[in-house]
C-alpha positions as CSV (number, residue, x, y, z in Angstrom):
1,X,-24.3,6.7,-5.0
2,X,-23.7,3.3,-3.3
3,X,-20.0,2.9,-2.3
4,X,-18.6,-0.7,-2.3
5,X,-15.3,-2.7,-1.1
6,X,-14.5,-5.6,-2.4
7,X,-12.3,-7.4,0.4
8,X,-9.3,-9.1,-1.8
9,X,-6.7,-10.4,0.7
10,X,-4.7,-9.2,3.8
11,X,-5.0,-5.6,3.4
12,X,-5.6,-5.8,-0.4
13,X,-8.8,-3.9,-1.2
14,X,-10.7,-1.9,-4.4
15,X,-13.2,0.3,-3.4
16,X,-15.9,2.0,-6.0
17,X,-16.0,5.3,-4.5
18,X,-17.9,7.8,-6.2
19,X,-17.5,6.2,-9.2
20,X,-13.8,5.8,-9.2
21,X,-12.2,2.5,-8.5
22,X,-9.7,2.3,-6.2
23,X,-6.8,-0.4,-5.6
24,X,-5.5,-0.4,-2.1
25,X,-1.9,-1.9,-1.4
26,X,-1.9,-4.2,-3.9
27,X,0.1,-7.4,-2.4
28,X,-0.8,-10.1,-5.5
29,X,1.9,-12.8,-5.5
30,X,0.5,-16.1,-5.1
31,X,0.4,-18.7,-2.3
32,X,3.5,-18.7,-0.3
33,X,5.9,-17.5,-2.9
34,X,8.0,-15.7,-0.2
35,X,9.2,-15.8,3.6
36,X,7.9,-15.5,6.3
37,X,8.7,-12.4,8.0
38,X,12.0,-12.7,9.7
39,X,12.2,-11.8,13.8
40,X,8.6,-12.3,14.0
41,X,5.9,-15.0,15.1
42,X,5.7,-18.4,12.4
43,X,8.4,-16.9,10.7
44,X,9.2,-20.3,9.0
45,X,5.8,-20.1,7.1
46,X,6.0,-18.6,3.3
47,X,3.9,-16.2,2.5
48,X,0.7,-15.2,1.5
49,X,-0.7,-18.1,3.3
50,X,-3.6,-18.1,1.5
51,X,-4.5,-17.6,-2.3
52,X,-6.0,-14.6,-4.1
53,X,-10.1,-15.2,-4.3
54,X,-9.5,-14.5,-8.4
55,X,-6.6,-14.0,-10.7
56,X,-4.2,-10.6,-10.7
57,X,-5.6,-10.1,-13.7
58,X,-8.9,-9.3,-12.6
59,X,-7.6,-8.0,-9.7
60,X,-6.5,-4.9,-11.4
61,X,-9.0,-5.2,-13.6
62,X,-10.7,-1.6,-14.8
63,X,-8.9,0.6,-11.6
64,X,-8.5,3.9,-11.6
65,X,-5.8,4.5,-9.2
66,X,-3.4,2.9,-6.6
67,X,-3.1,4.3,-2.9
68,X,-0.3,2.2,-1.6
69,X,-0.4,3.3,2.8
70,X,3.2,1.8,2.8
71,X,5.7,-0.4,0.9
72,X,6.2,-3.2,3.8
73,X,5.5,-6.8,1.3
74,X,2.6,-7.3,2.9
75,X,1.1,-4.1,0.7
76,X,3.5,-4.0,-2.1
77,X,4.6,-6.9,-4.1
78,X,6.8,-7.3,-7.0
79,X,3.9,-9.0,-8.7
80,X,1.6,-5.9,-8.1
81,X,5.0,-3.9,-9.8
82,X,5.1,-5.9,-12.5
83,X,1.6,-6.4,-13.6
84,X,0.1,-2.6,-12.8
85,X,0.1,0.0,-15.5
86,X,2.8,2.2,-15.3
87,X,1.3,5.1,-16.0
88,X,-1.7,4.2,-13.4
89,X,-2.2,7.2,-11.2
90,X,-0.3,6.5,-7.5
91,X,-1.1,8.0,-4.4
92,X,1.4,7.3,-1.4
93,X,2.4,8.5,2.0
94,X,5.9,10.6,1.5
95,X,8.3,11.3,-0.9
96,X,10.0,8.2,0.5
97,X,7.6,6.1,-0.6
98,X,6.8,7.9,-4.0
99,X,11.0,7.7,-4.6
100,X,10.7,3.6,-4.2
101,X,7.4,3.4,-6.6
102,X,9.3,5.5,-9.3
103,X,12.2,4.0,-9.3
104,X,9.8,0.7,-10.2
105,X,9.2,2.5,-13.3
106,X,6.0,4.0,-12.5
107,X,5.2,7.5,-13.8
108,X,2.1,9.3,-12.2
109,X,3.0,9.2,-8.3
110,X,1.7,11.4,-6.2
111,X,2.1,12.0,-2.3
112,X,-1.0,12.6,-0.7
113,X,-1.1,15.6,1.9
114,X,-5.0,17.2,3.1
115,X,-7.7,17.4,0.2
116,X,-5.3,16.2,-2.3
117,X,-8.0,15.9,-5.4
118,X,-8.5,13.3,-8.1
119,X,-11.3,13.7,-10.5
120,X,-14.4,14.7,-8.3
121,X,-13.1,13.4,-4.7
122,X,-11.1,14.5,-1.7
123,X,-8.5,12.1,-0.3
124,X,-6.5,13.1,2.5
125,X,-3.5,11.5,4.6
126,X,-4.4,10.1,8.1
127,X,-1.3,9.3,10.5
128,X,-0.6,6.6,12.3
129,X,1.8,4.5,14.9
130,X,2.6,0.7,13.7
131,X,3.6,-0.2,16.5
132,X,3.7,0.8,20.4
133,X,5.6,2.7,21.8
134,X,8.2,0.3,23.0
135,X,8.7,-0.9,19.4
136,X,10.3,2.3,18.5
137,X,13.1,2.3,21.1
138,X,15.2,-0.7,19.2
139,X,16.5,0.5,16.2
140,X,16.4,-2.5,14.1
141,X,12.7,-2.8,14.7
142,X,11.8,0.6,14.5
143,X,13.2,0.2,10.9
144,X,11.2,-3.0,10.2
145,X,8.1,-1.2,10.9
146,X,8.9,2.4,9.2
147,X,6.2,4.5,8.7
148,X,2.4,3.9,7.6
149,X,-0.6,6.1,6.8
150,X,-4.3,5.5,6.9
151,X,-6.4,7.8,4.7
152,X,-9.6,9.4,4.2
153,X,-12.2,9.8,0.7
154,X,-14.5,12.8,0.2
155,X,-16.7,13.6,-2.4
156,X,-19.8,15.7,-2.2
157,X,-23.4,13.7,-1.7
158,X,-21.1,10.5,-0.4
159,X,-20.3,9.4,2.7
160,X,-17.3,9.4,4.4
161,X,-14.8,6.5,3.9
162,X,-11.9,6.0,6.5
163,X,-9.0,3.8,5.9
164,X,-7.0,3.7,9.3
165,X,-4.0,1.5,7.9
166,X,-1.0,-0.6,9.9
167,X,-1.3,1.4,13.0
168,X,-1.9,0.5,16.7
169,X,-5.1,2.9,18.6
170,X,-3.6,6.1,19.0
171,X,-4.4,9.8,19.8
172,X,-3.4,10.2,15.7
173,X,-6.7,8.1,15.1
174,X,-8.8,9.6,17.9
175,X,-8.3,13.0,15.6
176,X,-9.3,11.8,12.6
177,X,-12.6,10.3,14.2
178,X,-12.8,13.9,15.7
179,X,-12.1,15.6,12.3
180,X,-13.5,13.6,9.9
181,X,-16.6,11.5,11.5
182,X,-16.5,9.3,8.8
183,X,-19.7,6.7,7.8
184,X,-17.5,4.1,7.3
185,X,-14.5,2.8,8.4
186,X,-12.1,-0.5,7.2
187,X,-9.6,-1.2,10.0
188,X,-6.4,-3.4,9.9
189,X,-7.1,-5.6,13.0
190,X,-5.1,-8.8,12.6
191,X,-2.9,-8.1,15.5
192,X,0.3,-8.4,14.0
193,X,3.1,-9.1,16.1
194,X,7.3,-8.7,16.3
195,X,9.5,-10.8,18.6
196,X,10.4,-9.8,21.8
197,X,8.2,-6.9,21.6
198,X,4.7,-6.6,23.9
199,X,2.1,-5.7,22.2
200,X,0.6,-5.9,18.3
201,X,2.0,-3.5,15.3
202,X,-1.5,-3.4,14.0
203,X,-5.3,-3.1,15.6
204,X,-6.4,-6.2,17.2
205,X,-10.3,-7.5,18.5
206,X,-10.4,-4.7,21.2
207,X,-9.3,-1.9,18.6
208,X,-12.8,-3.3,17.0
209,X,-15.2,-2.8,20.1
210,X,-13.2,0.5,21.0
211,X,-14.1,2.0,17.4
212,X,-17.7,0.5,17.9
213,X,-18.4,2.5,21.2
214,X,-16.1,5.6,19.6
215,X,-18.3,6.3,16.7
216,X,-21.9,4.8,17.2
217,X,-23.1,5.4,13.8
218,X,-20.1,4.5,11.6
219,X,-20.1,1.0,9.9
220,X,-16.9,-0.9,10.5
221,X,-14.7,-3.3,8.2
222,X,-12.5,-5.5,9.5
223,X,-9.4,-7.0,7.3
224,X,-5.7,-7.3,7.4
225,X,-6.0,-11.2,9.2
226,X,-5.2,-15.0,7.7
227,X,-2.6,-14.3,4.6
228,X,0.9,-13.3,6.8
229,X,2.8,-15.4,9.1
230,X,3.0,-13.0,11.9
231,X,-0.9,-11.9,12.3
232,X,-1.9,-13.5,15.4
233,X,-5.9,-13.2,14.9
234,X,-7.4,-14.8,12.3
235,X,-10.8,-13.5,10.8
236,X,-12.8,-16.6,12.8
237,X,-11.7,-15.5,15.8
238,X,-13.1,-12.0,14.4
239,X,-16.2,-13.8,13.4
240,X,-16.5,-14.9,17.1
241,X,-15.7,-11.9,19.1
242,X,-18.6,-10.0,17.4
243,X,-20.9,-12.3,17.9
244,X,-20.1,-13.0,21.6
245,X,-20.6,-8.9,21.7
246,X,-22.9,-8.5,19.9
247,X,-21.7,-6.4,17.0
248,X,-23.4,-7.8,14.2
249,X,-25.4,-4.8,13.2
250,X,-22.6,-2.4,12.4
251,X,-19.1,-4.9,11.9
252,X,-18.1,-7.0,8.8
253,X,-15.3,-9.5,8.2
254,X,-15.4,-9.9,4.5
255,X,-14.3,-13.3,3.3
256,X,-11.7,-12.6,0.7
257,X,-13.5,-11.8,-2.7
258,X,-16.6,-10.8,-0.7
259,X,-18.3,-7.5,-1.8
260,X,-19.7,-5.1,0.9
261,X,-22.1,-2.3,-0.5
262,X,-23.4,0.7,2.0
């Protein structure tokens, strides 16, 4: 069975895996309807920068589940809260998370841990760093970026789907790679970035080549880039670093709305 992902905006995906459609962190509000993130780069632009490729309510339309990686705005909206199904089914990282989405009103929330199943697939929790390590050592900004997961999907006869999430290239990815081998991977790569701190909270254009040489057979998605204030590679720039290296064959920059099938 052919697996698809539909490339919505910023980190906002659905993915028909196995047969089950899946929402991922679901931001929906339209064009610059809030602030920009405060403490960080462009912070005086409103946000999403850009608009959704369709309305919210196709968008959501005929899902089968939400897996929210974490609640930053960028992932989790109040107009996702408002126009999802409350009883939708709701996978999240930690009972921190599932506390914040229940108290939205929503009823079926479940934390995802290793093999966690829904209908006839596997998903499991990948961790992750949003940020380096320096980021971590100021309180204020530790808090800002919190936690994050990246996860995997499993189902017999399918191939491997790996959602690495808001995290930077760290030894918790490197095991996943080692664990899972997955076919094909959807990384968060616009190189977000935090004042005063060096280096991105998310992947950025080396993360790409990296994950290229790392797993030689794996097809690779590249997302997360043009709808936030504080992303600092845009999806052209993307567009132009695989070219220049040649990555054509196995890398993809979805424009937002665009379908990928493997």
């Amino acid at each position: 069975m052919s697996i698809s992902y539909q490339h919505i905006r910023n980190a906002t995906a659905k993915i028909n895996y196995s047969g089950v459609i899946f929402l991922i962190d679901p931001f929906l509000a339209k064009k610059e309807t809030y602030p920009g993130f405060k403490g960080t780069p462009n912070s005086e632009k409103r946000i999403p920068l850009i608009d959704l490729p369709e309305t919210i309510e196709e968008v959501v339309k005929n899902i089968d589940a939400v897996i929210l990686t974490h609640t930053h705005l960028d992932h989790w909206d109040e107009a996702a809260a408002e126009i999802l199904p409350k009883d939708i089914p709701f996978f999240v990282q930690n009972a921190g998370d599932a506390r914040i989405i229940r108290e939205q009103g929503f009823k079926n929330v479940m934390v995802i841990g290793k093999n966690t199943p829904f209908k006839n697939i596997k998903i499991s929790k990948t961790d992750g760093q949003h940020g380096p390590d320096a980021l971590y050592s100021v309180p204020a900004v530790a808090e800002f970026s919190g936690e994050a997961m990246g996860f995997i999907l499993e189902a017999d006869g399918e191939k491997t789907f790996y959602l690495v999430g808001d995290t930077i290239w760290h030894p918790y990815v490197e095991i996943a790679l080692a664990r899972y081998k997955p076919d094909i991977i959807a990384m968060n790569t616009g190189y977000a970035m935090f004042n005063g701190v060096d280096g991105g909270l998310i992947m950025g254009k080396d993360d790409i080549l990296k994950m290229y040489k790392t797993m030689p057979e794996a097809k690779i998605i590249a997302v997360h880039m043009d709808a936030v204030n504080h992303t600092m590679t845009s999806s052209d720039d993307i567009r132009k670093f695989i070219q220049e290296n040649k990555l054509e064959d196995r890398v993809f920059v979805p424009r937002e709305g665009e379908i990928l099938n493997f």
